[in-house]
KOLNUGU-912692 format. One record per residue: x, y, z of N, C-alpha, C in turn. Coordinates in steps of 0.001 Angstrom, whole numbers, plus 524288, in hexadecimal, padded with zeros to 5 digits. Layout:
<pts>
XYZXYZXYZ/...
</pts>
This chain:
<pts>
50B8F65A3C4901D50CE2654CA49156512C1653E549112/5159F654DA48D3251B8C6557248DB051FA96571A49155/51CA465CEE4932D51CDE65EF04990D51EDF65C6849B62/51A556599149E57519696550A4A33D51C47651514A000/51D2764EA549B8F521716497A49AF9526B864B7049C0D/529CC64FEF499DD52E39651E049B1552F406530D4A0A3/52B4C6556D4A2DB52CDC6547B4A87C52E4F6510B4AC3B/52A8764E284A9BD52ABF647BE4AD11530AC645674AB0A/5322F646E04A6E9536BA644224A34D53C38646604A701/53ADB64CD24A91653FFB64F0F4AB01541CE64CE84AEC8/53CD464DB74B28553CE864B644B87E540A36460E4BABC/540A2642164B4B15434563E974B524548A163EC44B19E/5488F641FF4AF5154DCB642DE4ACF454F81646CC4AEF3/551CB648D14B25F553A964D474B45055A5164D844B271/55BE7652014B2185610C655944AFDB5643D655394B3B4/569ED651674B4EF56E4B6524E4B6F656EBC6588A4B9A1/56FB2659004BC7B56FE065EAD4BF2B576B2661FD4BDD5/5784265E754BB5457F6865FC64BACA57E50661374B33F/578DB65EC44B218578E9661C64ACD7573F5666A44ACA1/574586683F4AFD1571D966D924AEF257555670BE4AE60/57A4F671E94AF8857DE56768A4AF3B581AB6750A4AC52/58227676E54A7315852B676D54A3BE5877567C4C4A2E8/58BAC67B194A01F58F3067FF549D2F58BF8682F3499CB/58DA0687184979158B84689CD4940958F446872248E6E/58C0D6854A4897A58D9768448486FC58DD467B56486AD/58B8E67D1A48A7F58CC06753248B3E588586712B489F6/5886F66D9C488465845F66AA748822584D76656C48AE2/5807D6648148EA15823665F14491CA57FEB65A6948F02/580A96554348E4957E106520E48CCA57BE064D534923F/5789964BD4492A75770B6491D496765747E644F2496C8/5764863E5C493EF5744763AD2491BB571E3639494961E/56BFD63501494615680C633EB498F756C4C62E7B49B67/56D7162CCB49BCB570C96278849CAD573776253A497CE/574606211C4986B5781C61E96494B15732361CF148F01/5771761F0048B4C573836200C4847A573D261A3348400/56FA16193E47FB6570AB6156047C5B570C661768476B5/571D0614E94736857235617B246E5556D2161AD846C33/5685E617DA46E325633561A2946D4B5620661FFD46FF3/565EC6210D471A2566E6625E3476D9569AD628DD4704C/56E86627BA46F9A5710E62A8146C4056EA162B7F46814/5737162CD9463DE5732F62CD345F47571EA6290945CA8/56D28628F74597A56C786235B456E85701A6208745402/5705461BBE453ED5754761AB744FE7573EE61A0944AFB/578CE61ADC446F8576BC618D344248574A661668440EA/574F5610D1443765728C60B9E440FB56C8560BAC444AE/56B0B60FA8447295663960FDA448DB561C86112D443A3/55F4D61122442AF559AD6122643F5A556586179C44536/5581F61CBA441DE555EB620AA444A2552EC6223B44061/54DA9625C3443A654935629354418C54AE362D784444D/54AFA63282441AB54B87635D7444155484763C8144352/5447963D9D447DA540F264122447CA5428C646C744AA3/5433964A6C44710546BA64F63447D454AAF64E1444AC9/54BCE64F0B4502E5510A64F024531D5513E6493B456B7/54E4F6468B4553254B93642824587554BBF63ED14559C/54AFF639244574754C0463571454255485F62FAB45600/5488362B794535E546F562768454BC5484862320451C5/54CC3620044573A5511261C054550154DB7616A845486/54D636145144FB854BC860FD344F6854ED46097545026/5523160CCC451D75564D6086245332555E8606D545910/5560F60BBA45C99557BB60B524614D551D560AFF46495/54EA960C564609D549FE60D3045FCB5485A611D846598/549DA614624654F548C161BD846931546C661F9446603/544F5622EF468445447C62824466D1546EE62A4146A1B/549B162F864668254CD9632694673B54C716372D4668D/54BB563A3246BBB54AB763F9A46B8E54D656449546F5F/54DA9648B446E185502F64D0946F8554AFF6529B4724C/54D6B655554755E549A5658D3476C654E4B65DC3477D9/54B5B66167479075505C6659047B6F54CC56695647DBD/54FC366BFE4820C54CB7670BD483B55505D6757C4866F/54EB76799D487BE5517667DB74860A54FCF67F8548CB5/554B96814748E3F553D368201494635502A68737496A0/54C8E68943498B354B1168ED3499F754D2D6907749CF5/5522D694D349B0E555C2697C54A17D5532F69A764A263/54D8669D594A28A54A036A0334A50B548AB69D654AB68/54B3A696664AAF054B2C693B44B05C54F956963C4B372/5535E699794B0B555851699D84B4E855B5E696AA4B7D6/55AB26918B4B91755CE468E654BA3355CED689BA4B5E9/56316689E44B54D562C3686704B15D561AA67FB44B100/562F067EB74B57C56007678DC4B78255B96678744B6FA/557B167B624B6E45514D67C1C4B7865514067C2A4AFD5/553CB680E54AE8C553A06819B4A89E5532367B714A425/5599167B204A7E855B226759E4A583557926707D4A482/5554266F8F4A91D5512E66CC84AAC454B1466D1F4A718/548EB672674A7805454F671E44A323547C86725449DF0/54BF96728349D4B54F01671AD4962A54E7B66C4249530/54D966697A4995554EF2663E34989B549526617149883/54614663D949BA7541E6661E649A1253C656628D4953C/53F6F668A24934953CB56685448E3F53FAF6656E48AA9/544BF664B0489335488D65FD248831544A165A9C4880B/5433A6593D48B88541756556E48B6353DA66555F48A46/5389D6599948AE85349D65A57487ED534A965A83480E7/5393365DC347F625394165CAC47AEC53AA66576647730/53DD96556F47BA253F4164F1747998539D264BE9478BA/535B964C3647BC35311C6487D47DE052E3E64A52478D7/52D8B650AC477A252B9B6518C4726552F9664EA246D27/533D564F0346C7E5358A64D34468BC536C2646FF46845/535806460046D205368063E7E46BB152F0763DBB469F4/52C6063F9A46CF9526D063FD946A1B526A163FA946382/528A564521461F452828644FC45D4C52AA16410945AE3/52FDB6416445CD0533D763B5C457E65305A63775457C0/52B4D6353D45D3552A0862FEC45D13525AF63243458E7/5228F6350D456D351F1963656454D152265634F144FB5/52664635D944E745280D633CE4485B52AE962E1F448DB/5284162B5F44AFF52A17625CF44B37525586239B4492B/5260D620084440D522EB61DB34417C521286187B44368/51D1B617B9444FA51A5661297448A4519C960F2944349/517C760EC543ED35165D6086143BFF5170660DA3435FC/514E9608BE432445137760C9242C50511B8611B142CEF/50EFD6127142F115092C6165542FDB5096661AF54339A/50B1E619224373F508A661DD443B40510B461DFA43DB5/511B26246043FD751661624E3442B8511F8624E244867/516266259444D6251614626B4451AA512AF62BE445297/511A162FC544F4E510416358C44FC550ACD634B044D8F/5096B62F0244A555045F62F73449265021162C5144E8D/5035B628A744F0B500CF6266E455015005062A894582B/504B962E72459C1503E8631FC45F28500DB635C145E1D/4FCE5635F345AEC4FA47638E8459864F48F637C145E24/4F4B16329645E744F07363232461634F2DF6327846718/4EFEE636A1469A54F1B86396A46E904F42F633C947391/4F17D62E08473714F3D062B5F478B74F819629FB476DA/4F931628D0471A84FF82626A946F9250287629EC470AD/500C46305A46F405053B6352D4700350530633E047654/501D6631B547A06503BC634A247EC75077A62FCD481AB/5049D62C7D47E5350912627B6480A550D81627F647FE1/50F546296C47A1D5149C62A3C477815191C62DE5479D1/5150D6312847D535172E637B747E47518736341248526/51590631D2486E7517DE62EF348A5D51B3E62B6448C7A/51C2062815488BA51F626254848735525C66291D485AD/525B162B3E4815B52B4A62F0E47F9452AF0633CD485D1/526CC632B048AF4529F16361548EF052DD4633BE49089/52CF562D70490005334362AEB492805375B62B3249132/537B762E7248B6953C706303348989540F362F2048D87/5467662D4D48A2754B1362DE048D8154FB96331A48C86/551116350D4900C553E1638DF48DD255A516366248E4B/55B776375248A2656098635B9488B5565F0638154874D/5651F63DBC4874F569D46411C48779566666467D4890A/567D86487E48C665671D64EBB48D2C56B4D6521D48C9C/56BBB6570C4891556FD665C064891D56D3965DBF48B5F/570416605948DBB5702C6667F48F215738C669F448E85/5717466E0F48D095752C6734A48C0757551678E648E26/5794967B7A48E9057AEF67F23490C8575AE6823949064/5734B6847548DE356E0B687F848C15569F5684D24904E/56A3F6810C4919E5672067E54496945627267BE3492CA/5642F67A9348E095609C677D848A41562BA6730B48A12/55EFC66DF64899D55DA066A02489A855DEB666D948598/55F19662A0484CD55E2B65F2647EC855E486581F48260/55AA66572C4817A55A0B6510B48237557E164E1647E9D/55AD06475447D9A559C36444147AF1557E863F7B47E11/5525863D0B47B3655129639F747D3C54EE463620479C4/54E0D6306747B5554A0462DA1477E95486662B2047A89/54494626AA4792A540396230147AEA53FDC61FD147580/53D58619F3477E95401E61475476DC53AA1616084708F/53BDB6130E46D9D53805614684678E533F060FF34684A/5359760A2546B665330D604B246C2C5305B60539470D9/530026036D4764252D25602E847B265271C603D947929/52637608D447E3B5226C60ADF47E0651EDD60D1F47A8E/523AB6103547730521F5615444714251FAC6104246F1A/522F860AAC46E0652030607EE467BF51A55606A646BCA/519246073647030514286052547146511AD6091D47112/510E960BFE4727050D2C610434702850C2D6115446A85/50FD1610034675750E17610554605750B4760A444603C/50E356064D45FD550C926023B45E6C509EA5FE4F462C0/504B75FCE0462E65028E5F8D54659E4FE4E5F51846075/4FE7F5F155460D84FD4C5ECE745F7B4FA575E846460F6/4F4ED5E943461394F08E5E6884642A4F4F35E058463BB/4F3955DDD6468574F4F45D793468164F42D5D47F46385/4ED9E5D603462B34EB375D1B8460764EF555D290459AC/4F14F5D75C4594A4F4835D9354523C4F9C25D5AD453A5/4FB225D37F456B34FFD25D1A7457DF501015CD6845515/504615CC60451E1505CC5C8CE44F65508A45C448451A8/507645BFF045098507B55BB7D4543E50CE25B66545196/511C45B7E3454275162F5B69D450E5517755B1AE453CD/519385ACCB452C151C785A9B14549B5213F5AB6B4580B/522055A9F745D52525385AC5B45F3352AAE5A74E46349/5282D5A352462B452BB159EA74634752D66599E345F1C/5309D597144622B53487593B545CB3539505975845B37/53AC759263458205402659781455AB53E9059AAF45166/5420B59C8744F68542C95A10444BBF547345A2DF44892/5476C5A3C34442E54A505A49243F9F54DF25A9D344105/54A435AC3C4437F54DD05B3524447554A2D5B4B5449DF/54E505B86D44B3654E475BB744502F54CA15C0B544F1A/54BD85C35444A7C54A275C8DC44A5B54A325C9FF44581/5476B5CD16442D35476A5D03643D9254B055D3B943D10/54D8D5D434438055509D5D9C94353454D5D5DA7B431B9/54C7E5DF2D4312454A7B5E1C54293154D915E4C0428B1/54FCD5E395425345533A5E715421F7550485EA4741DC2/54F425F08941FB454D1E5F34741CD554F2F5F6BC41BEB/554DF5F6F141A24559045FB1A419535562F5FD5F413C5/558CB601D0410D0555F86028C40CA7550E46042B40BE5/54E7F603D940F7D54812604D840EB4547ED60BE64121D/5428060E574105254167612BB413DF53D6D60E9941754/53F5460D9C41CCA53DAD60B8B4203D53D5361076425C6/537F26112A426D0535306140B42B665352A611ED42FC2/538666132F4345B537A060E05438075352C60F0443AF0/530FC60B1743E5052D7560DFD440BB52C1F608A2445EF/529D360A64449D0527866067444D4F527C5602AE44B3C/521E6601A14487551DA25FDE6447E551F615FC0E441F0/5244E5FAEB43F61523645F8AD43B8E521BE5F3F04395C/520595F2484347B51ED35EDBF431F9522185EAA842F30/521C95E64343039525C95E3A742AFB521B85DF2F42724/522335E12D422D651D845DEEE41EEE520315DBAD41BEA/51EAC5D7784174C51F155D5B14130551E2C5D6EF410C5/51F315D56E40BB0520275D7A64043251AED5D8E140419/516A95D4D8405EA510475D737404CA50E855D9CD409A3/512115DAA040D1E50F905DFA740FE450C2B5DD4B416E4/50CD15D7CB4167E50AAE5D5FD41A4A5102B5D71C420A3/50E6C5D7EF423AC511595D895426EE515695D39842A6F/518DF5D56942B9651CA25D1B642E0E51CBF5D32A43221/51D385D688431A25202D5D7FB438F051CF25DD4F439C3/51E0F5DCB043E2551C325E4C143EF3519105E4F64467A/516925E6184469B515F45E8F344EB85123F5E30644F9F/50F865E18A44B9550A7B5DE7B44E5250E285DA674505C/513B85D93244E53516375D4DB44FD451A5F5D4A5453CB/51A305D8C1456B651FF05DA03459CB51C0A5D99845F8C/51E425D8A94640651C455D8064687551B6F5DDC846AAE/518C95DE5946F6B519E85E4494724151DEE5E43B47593/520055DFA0475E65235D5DFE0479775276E5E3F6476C1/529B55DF8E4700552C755E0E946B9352C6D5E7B046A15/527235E7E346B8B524695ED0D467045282A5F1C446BB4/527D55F19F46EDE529C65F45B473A752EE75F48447651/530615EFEB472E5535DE5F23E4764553B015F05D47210/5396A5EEC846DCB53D455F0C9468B353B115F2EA46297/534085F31646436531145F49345FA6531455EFA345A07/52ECE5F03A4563652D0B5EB0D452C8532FE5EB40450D3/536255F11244ECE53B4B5EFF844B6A53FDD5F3A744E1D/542915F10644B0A5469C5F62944D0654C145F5F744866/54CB25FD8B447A354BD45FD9944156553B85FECF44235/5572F5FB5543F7C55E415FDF1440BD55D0B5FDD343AB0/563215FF20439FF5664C60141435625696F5FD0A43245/56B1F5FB3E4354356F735F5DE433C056E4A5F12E432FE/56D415EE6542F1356CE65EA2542FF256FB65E49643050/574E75E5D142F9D579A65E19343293577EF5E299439A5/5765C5E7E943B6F576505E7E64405B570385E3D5441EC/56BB75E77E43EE2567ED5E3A143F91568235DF3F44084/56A535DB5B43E00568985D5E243DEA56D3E5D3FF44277/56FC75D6FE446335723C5D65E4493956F4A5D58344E4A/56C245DA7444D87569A45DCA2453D3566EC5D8004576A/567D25D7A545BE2565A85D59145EE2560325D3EF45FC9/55BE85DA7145DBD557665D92545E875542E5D66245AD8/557AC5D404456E9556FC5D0B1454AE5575A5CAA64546E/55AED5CBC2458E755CFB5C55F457D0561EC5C37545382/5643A5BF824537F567E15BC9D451F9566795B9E444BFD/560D15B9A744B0B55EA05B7D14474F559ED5BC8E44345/55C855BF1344223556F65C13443F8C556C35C0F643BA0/550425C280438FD550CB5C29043335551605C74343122/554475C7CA42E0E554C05CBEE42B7B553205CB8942436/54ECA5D0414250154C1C5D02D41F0454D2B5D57241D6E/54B385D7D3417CD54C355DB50414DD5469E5DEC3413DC/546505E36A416D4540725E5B14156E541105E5EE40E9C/53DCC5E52B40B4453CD65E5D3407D853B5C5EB7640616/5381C5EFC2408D3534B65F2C3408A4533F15F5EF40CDF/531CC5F9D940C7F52E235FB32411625283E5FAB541079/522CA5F8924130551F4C5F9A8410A051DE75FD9E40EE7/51AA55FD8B40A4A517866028D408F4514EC6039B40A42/5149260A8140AF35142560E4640EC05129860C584158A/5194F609E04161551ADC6092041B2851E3E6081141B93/523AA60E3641D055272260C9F41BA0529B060A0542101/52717608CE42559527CC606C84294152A016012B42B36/526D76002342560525E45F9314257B528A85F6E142163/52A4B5F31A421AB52F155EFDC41D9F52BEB5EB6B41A94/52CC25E9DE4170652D225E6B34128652FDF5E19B41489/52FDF5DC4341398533705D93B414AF5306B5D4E440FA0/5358E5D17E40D93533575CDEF40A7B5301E5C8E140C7D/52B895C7A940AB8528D15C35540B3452B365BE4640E92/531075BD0740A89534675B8F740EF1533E05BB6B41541/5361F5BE93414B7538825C0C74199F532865C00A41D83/52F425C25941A3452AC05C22F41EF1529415BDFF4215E/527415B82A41D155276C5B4C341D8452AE05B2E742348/52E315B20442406533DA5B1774284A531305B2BC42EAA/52EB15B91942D8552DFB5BAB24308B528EA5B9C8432FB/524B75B6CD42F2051FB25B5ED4313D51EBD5AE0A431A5/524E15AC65431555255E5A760432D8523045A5C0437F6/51DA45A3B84376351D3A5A2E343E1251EED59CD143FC6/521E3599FD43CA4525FF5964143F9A5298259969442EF/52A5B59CC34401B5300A59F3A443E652E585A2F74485B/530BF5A2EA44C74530C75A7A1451625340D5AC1A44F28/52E2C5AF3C44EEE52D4E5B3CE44D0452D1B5B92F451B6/530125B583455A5530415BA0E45B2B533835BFAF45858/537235C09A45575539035C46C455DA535885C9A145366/5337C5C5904517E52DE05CAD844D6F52B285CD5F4531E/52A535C993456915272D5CB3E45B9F529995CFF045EBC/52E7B5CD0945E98532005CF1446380534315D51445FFC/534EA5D73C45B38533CB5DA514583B53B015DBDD457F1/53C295D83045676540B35D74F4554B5435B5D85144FA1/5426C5DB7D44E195420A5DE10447805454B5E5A444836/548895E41E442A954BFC5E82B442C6549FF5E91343D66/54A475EE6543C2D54AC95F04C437B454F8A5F41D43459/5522F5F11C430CD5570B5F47142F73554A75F7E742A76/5583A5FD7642B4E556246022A4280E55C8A603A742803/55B3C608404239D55FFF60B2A422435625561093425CF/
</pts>
């Protein structure tokens, strides 16, 4: 099955013809178009997970993966060589962004690798990471291959982990005014797991926030949180708004280190149904970590 996805993957990514012939000793670099930082090097103030050579930015929210392949001069022509270097390259990328998503933790309980266990999630998942983007290709003199690529962590991927019958949908006030434009938790200090599907609970454990309350629109195209480093930057960001509240995780729950603690006040605030409570919907929530 990988086969046939890498093929289909080459056909449309095809190799500059001015980088097949290199020097002996040279290495070409060959970015897919113009980077964004989620292309690069993560930045500091990003919140990265990172799985052997591979990674998954919770900031920029991508996965980030590498492949390489090793040219056969038994082809004799090195354009032909070059060409399948690039496409086991990319075969190996499609295996290793697989695996990184397999160590991405979906809620308390279960990662990504326990869901794909059941064969239609793996085949959806494996379909989905074929759209991979490739984002830098080397090549080198030896007619060996190295490409980097990722695919978005929110869209499609969070719909295949997380779906949420209607009827579980939590039913928030979403007009009138409102006190704040978006949540901060400040959960610096804590061993905090960041994952999809997290929860945000009270002192007794009843829930505040968490997937039943975020839209699909939300769930799909910035996910329930999104986890930075800074929190002078936090309470800045845009996808928050001009007004947010910003509270103090107390905790992480027990045995879940996924899910945060917040004090009773704080929850209270948040389950005000005088107030328009759209940003809980619209899933407008950051989480700061160390």
């Amino acid at each position: 099955m990988l086969n046939k996805l890498v093929q289909s993957l080459t056909k449309t990514q095809k190799t500059a013809p001015w980088a097949l012939a290199l020097g002996a000793g040279l290495v070409f670099s060959v970015p897919a178009g113009a980077e964004t930082k989620t292309a690069k090097e993560a930045s500091t103030a990003d919140v990265v997970q990172n799985v052997g050579h591979n990674q998954v930015n919770w900031t920029s929210k991508v996965v980030v993966a590498t492949g390489s392949g090793a040219a056969n001069l038994k082809d004799g022509n090195v354009a032909v060589a070059r060409l399948g270097a690039e496409r086991a390259a990319k075969m190996d990328a499609l295996r290793n962004i697989l695996e990184t998503i397999k160590g991405i933790q979906i809620d308390g309980k279960r990662n990504a690798g326990d869901l794909m266990s059941n064969g239609t999630i793996q085949s959806k998942v494996t379909g989905i990471a074929q759209g991979f983007q490739v984002v830098d290709t080397k090549y080198y003199s030896d007619g060996s291959v190295d490409v980097k690529v990722k695919m978005p962590l929110d869209d499609k991927l969070a719909g295949a982990f997380i779906q949420v019958p209607d009827k579980k949908k939590k039913k928030l006030p979403t007009k009138g005014a409102s006190n704040f434009t978006g949540l901060v938790v400040n959960a610096q200090k804590l061993e905090v797991t960041p994952s999809m599907a997290p929860r945000i609970v009270d002192e007794n454990g009843a829930e505040v926030y968490g997937v039943t309350y975020v839209s699909e629109k939300a769930l799909q195209q910035g996910g329930i949180v999104t986890y930075v480093k800074d929190l002078g930057s936090a309470k800045k960001d845009t996808r928050i708004g001009n007004k947010p509240l910003v509270v103090r995780a107390l905790s992480t729950s027990k045995g879940a280190a996924t899910d945060l603690v917040i004090a009773n006040a704080d929850a209270d605030k948040l389950r005000d149904k005088s107030q328009n409570l759209s940003f809980l919907v619209d899933g407008k929530v950051l989480v700061v970590l160390d």
